[in-house]
C-alpha positions in Angstrom: 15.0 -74.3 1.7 14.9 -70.6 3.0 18.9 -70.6 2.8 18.8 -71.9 -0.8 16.3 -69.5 -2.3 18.6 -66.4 -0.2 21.6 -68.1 -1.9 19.9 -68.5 -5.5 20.0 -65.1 -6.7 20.5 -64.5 -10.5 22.7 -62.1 -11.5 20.4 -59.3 -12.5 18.9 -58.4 -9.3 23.0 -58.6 -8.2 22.9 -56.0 -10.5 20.2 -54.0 -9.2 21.4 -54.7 -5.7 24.5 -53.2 -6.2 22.8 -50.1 -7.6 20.9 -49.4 -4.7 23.8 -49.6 -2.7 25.2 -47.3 -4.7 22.7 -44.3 -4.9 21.9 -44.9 -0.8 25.9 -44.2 -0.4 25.1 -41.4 -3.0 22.4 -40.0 -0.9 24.2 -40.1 2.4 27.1 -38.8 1.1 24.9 -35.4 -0.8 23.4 -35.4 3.0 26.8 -35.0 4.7 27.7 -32.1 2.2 24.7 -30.4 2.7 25.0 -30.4 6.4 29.1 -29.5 6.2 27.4 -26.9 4.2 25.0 -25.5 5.3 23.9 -25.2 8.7 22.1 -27.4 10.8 18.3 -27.1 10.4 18.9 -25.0 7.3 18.6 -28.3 5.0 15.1 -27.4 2.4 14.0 -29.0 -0.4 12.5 -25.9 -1.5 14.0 -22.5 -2.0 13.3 -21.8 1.4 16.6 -21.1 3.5 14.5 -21.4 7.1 12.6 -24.7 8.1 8.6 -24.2 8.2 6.2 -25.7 9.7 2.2 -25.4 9.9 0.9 -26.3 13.2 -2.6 -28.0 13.9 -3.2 -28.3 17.5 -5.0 -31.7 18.5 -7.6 -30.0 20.1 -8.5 -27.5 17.8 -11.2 -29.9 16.0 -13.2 -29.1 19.6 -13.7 -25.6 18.7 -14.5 -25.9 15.4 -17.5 -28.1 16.3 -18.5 -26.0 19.4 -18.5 -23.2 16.9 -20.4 -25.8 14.2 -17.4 -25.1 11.5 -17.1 -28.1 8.9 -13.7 -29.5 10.2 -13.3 -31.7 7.2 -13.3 -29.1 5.1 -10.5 -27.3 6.6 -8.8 -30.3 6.2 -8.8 -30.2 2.7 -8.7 -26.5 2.8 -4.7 -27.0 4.9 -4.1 -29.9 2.1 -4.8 -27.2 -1.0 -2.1 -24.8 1.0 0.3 -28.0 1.6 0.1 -28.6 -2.4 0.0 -24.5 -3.0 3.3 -24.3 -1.1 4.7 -27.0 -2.7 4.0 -25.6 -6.3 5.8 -22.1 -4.9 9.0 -24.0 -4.3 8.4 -24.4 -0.6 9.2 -27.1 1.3 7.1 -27.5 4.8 6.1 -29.7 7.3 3.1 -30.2 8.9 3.7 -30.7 12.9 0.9 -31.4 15.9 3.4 -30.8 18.7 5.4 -27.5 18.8 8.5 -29.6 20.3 9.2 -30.6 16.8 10.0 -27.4 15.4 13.3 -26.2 15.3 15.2 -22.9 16.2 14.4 -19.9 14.2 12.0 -21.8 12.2 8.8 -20.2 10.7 6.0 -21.4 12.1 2.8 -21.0 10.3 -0.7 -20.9 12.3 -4.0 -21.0 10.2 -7.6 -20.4 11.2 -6.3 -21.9 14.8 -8.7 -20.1 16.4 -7.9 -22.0 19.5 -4.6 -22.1 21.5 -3.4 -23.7 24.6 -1.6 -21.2 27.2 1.4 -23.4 27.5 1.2 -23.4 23.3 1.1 -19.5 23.5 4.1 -19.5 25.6 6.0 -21.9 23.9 5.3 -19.6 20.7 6.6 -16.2 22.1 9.5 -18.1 23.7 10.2 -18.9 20.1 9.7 -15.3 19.0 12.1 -14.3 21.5 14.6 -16.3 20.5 14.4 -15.0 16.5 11.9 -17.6 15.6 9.3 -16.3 12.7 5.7 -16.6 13.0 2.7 -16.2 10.1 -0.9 -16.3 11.5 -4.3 -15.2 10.8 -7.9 -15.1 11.7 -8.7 -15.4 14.9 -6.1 -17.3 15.9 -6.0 -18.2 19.9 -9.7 -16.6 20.8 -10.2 -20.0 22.7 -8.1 -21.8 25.0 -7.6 -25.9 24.8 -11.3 -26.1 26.2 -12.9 -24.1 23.1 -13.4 -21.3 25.7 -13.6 -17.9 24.7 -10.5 -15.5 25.7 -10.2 -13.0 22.9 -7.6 -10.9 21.3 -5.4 -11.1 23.9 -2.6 -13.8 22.1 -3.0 -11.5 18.7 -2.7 -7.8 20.6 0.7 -9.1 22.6 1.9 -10.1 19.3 1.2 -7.2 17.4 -0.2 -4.3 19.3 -3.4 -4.7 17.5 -6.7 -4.5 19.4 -10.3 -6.2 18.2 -12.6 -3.1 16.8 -14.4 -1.5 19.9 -16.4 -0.4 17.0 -17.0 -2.9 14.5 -15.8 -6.4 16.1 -16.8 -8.5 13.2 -18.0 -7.9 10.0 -19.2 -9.6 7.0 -19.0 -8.3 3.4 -22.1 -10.4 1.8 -20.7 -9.0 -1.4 -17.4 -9.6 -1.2 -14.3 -7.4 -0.7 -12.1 -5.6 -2.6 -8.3 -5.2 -1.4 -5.3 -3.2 -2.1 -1.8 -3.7 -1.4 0.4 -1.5 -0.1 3.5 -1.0 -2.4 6.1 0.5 -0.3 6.3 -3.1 1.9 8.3 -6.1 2.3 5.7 -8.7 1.7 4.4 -7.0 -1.4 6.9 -6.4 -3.8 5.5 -8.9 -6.4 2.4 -6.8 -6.4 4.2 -3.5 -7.5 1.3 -2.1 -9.5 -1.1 -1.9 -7.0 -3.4 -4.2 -8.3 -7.4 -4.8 -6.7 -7.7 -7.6 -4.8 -11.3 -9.6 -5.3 -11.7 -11.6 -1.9 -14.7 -14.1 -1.0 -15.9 -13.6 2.1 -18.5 -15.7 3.2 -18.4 -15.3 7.5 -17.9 -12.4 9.3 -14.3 -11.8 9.7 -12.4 -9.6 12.8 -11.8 -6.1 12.6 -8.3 -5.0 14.4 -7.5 -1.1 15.5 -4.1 -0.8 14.2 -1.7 1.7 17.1 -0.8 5.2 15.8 1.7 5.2 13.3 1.5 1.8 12.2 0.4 0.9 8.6 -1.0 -2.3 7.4 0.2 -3.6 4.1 -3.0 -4.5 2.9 -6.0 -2.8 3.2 -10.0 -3.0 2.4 -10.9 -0.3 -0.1 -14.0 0.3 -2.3 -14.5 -1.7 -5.7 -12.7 2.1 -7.4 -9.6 2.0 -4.8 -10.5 5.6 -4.2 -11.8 5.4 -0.5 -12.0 2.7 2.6 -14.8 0.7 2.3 -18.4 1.9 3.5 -20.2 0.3 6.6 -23.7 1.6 8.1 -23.0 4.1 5.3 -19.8 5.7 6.6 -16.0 4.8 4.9 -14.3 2.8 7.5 -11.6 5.0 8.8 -7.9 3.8 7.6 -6.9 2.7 11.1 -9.6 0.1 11.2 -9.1 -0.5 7.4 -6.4 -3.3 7.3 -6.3 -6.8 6.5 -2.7 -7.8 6.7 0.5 -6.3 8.9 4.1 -7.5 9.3 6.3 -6.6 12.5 9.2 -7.1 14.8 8.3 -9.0 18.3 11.6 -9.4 20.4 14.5 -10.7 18.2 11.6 -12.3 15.9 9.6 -11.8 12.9 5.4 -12.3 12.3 3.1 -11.5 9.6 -0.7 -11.3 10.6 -3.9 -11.7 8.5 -7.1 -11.3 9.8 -8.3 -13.5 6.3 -9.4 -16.8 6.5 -7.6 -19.4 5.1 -10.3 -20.7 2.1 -9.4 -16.7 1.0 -6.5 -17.9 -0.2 -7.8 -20.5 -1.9 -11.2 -19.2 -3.4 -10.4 -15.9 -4.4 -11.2 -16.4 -8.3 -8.9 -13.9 -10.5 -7.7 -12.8 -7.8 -6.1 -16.0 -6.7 -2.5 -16.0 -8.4 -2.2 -12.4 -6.7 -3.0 -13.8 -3.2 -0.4 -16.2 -3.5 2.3 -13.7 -4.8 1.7 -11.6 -1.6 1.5 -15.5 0.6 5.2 -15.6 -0.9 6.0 -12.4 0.0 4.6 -13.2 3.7 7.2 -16.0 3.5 10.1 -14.4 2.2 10.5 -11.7 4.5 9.8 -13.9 7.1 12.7 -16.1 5.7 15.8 -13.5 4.8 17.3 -11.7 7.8 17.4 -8.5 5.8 15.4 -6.8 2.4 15.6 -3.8 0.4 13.0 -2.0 -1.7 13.2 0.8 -3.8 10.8 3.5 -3.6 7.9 2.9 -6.4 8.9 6.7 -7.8 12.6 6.8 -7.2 12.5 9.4 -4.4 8.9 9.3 -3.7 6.5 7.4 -1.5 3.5 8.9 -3.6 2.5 11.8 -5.7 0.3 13.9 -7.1 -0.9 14.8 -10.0 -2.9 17.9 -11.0 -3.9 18.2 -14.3 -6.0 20.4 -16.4 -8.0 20.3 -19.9 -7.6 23.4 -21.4 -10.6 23.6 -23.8 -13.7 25.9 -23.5 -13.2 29.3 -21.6 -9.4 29.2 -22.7 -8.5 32.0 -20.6 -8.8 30.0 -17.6 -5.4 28.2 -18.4 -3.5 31.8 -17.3 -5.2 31.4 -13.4 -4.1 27.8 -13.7 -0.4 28.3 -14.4 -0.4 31.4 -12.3 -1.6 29.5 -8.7 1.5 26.4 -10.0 3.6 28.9 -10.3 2.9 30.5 -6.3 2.3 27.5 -4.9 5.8 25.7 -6.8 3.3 22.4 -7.2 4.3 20.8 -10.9 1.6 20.8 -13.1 0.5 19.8 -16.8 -1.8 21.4 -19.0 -3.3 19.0 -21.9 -4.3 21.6 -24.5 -6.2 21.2 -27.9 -3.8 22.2 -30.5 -6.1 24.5 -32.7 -7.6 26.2 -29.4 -3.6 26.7 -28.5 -3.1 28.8 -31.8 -5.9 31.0 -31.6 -4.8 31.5 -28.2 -0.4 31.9 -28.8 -0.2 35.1 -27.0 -1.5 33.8 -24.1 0.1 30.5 -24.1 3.9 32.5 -25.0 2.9 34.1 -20.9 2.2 30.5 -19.6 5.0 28.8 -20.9 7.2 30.7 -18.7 6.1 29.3 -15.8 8.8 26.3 -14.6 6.6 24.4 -13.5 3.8 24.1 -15.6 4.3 21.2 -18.6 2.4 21.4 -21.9 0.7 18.3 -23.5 -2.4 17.6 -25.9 -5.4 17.2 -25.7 -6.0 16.0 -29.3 -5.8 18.7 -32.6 -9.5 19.5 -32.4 -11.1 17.8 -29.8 -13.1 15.7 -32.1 -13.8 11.8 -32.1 -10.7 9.7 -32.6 -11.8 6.0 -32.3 -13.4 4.0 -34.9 -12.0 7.2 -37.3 -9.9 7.2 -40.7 -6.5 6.6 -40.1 -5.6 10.1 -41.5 -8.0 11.6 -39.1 -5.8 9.6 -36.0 -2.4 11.3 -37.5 -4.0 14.7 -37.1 -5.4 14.1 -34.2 -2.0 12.7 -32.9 0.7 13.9 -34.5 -0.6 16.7 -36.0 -1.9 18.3 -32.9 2.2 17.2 -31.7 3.5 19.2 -34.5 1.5 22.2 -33.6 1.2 22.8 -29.9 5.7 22.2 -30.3 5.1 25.1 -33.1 3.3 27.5 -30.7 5.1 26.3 -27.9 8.3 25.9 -29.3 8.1 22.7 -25.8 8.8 19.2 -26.8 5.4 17.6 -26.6 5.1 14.3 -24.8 1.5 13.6 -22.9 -1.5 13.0 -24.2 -5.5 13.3 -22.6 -8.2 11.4 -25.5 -10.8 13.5 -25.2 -13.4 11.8 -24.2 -11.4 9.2 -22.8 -11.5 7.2 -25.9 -8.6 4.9 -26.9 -7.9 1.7 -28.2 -4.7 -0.2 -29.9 -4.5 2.2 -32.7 -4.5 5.3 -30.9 -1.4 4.1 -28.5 0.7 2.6 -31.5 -0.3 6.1 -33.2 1.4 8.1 -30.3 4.3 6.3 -29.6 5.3 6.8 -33.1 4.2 10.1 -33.1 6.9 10.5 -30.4 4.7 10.9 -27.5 5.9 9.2 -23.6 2.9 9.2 -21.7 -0.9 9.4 -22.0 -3.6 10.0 -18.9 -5.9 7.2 -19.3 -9.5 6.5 -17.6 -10.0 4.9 -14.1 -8.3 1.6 -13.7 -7.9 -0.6 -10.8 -4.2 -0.2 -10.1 -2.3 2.1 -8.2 0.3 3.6 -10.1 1.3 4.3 -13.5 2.7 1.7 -15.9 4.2 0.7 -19.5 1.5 -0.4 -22.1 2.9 -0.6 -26.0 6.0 1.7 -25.1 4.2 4.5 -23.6 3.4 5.0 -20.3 -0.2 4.9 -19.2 -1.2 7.4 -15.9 -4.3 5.7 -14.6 -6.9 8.4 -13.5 -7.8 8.6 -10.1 -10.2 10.4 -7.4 -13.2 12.5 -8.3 -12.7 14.8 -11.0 -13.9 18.3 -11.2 -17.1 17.4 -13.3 -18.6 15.1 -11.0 -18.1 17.7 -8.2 -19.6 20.5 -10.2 -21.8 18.7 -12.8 -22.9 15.5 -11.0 -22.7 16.1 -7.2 -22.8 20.1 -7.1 -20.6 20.3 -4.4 -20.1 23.5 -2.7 -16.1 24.9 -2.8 -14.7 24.0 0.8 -16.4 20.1 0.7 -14.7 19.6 -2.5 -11.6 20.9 -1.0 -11.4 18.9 2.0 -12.8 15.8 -0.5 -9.9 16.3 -2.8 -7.6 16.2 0.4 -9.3 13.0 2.0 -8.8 11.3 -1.5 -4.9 12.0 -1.7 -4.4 11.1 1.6 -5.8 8.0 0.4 -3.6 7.2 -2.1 -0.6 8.3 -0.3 -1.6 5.6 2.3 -1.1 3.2 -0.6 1.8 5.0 -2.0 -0.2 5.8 -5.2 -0.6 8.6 -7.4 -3.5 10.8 -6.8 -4.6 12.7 -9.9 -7.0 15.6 -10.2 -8.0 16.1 -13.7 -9.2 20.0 -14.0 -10.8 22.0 -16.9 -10.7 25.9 -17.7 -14.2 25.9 -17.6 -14.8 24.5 -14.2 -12.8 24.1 -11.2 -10.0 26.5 -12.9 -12.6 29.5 -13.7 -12.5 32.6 -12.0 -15.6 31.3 -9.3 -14.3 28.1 -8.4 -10.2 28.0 -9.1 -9.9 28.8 -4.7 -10.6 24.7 -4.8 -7.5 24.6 -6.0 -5.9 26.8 -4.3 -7.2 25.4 -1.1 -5.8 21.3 -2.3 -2.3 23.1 -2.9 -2.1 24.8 0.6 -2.7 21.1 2.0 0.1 19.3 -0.3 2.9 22.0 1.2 1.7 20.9 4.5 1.7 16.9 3.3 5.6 16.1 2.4 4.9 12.6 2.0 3.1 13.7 -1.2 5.1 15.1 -3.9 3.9 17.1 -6.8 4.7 16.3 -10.4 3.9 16.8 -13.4 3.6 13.9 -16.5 7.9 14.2 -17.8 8.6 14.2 -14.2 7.0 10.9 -13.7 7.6 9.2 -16.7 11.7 10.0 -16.6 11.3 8.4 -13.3 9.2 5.0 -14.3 11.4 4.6 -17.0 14.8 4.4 -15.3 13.7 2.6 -12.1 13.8 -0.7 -14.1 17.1 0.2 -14.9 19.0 0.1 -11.4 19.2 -3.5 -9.6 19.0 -3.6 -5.8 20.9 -6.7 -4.1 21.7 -7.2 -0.6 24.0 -9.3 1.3 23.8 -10.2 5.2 25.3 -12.1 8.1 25.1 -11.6 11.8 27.8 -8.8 11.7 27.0 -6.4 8.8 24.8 -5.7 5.9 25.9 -5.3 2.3 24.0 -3.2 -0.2 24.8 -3.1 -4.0 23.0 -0.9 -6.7 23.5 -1.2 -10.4 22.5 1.8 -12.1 22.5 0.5 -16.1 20.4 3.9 -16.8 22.5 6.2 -19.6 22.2 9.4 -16.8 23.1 9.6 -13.6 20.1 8.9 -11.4 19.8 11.7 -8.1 18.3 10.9 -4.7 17.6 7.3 -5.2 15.6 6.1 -2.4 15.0 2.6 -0.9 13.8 1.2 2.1 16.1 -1.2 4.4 13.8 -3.9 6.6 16.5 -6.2 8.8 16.6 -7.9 12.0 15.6 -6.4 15.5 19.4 -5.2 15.8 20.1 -1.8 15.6 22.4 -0.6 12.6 25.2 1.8 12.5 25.6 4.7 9.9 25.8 3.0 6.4 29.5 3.6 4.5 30.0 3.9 0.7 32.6 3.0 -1.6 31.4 6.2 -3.6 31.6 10.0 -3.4 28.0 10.2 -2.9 26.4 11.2 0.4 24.0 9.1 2.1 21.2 10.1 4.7 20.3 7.2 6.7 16.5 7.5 8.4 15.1 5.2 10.6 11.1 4.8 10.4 11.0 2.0 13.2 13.3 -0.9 14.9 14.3 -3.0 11.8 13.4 -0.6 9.3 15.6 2.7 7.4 15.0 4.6 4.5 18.3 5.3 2.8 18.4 8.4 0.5 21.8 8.0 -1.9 23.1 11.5 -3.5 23.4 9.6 -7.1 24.3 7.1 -8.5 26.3 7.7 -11.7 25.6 5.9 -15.3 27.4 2.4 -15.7 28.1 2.1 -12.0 27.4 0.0 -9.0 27.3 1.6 -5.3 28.1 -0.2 -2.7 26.9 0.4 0.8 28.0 -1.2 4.0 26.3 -1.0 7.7 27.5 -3.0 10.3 25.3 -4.2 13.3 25.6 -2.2 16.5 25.3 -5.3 18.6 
């Protein structure tokens, strides 16, 4: 009966059968190419090229109740990051024996706050052998036994030590992050943007070595200082959240975040996992390039003033620019400027002062007549270029009033750039077809108005704040009347801020043109690398209509040391290395229409 019904098969499901033997040959045969192809271990589904793999000890669930921590809802917390990564295009495994991950893998540890010593082991072993590792928290502060070892696994990892100071914190109100932009797990953050995290447990505080930066940092909810604690700013080598580094021939990226930040961080989650995928993909490609967010700059600053009441000022102004050689702008009101010509014909000549407005007559623009926005926009263009006989391009509101009208009134007035109010970003950025300069720091009426500060603790404030932002690779800008920090009494301030930048060559001076004909071509030139275990391949497409000078990116690759970089150019290059695996490379120019190519091969 059995051998009947096997026999009795009707010609549709012979059909079928022969289908599915069809699209299993199919399948085996894709498999075979794919490893001819590609190398073993290397086979993804996602767009990752390395194998990953999120570990969950099977004693960890010990600790977690010793410590009273809901285990079940870290469980769903790892299945929200399973799905996450799968939505990013990743493809990962979850594994509960580290014998099942493969060579060179990346090997992801969350909240596993404990770790076997024979895991531990196992884990540098694979570090050693170019393996990549991702881990945060308090990850291995117990052993097997849920016993209490500290930071020991983290510091031989990274260098970085638990607080002496501080240990653990919690921020019952949250925190507020910033990335770093001059980093490899941060470039889809380029603008700098505030992070909002949820913070509900105390979280560990790491010492960071000297010179060593974290690519994320805790700042206040204005991004213009390290957060306060007991009522005193956290000082920046205690300030970081997230780090990336070389151990042996292997990567790692360390957070001390819990995992449910990634996960309940509100606005701010899309961000967080942008900068997860950034984790990923440096710990995934054997080399990456990044261009410096100002073209040859790491940060800048910039010092401009209002030149309104006590118009004379403007002349001790352009004078100290013009000693010091720091770039400067000047936002004048255009009727102010004619009454004052003779004066501003004896500024003008300074090279380093640039001329902008500051409306026609420093009168409300918003919620005005359209005629009055022309004047107050293009009329006041038409006369500072009159008494100036300077193309025009920046523009300060007064008051710091603007809105839709005002920008699409300036860009067809001809303007490039305008210096906006505070905004939580880092750097300067396109809005409507004109650049927008977020303002940033304290400004010289809250020091004289609001705080009455005396000269030297403005000074040495000024100098804390663009240190600051240089951290960050930000712009620092110090917005300045004629009737306050720039009169006779108090323009030393100045002086004083401009004596620290010459010492401070990380910070470069510039004024609003020199910034914006930066931003605008940096879209324009393409970086793309190319790598294998012998040599490094750089290409840069300049599709700007000038020839771009000093372009400047940083180079992050393996462990192995490189060898001076050769071009297929006339231009010179300047090769320097910050750390193992990681050169800035300064090219003379690139020329309009081109692409540069730039080869390093691999000392050993």
């Amino acid at each position: 009966m059995t051998a009947q019904k096997y026999y009795s098969v009707s010609y549709d499901a012979k059909v079928w059968a022969l289908l599915l033997i069809l699209i299993i040959g199919l399948s085996l045969t894709t498999f075979s190419l794919k490893e001819s192809f590609f190398t073993k271990n290397l086979i993804v589904i996602g767009d990752n090229q390395k194998n990953i793999y999120l570990y969950e000890p099977p004693y960890l669930e010990v600790s977690f109740d010793d410590l009273e921590i809901d285990y079940d809802d870290y469980q769903k917390k790892l299945a929200q990051f399973m799905t996450a990564n799968r939505d990013l295009g990743l493809s990962i495994s979850k594994v509960d024996t580290l014998d099942k991950i493969t060579p060179k893998a990346i090997l992801i540890l969350l909240d596993t706050i404990a770790l076997s010593s024979k895991d531990e082991e196992i884990i540098q072993q694979h570090l050693k052998k170019g393996g990549a590792l991702l881990f945060n928290s308090s990850s291995g502060f117990r052993n097997d036994a849920s016993k209490y070892k500290g930071d020991a696994f983290i510091h031989n990892i990274t260098g970085l030590s638990l607080s002496k100071e501080y240990g653990y914190l919690q921020f019952k109100e949250g925190l507020i992050a910033t990335p770093k932009l001059l980093s490899p797990l941060t470039k889809q953050l380029s603008s700098g943007p505030a992070l909002d995290l949820v913070i509900y447990d105390q979280i560990p505080l790491f010492t960071m070595p000297k010179d060593f930066s974290a690519d994320v940092y805790m700042t206040n909810y204005a991004q213009a200082t390290y957060p306060n604690v007991n009522g005193k700013s956290l000082p920046k080598e205690e300030s970081g959240l997230v780090w990336h580094g070389i151990n042996d021939q292997g990567k790692w990226v360390y957070t001390s975040l819990p995992l449910y930040t990634l996960m309940e961080a509100g606005n701010s989650s899309a961000a967080l996992l942008k900068l997860y995928r950034g984790m990923i993909n440096y710990l995934d490609k054997d080399v990456l390039v990044q261009a410096y967010p100002y073209l040859d700059a790491k940060s800048i600053s910039f010092v401009s003033e209002d030149t309104e009441y006590r118009y004379e000022s403007v002349g001790q102004f352009s004078k100290l620019s013009d000693r010091y050689k720091i770039p400067t702008t000047i936002f004048c009101v255009a009727t102010l400027a004619k009454e004052n010509s003779k004066l501003m014909q004896e500024v003008i000549t300074n090279p380093y002062l640039e001329v902008g407005s500051h409306s026609y007559d420093h009168k409300a623009i918003i919620n005005t007549s359209t005629k009055n926005y022309l004047l107050e926009t293009e009329g006041s263009k038409k006369l500072l270029e009159t008494v100036t006989g300077k193309e025009i391009r920046g523009f300060r509101p007064p008051r710091e009033e603007i809105d839709t009208q005002l920008l699409n009134d300036l860009v067809k007035s001809g303007f490039t750039y305008i210096l906006n109010l505070n905004e939580p970003r880092l750097t300067p950025y396109f809005s409507n077809n004109i650049m927008i300069i977020p303002r940033h720091g304290t400004d010289d009426y809250s020091y004289l108005v609001n705080l009455d500060w005396g000269p030297q603790e403005i000074a040495n404030n000024m100098i804390k704040e663009s240190h600051f932002y240089q951290e960050l690779n930000g712009i620092y800008t110090m917005s300045t009347h004629t009737h306050l920090m720039n009169f006779s009494t108090n323009i030393s301030i100045l002086e004083s801020y401009y004596k620290s930048l010459q010492k401070s060559p990380d910070i470069i001076s510039m004024n609003g043109k020199m910034i914006y004909d930066r931003l605008s071509v940096l879209p324009k030139i393409s970086l793309h690398v190319i790598s294998n275990e012998k040599s490094i391949t750089v290409k840069i497409t300049n599709q700007a209509s000038s020839t771009v000078k000093n372009y400047t990116f940083r180079l992050y690759s393996t462990p192995k040391e490189i060898s001076a970089l050769s071009t297929n150019t006339e231009a010179t290059l300047q090769v320097n290395k910050i750390r193992l695996g990681v050169y800035d490379v300064i090219v003379s120019e690139l020329k309009a229409g081109t692409q540069t190519q730039l080869k390093a091969n691999y000392t050993h």
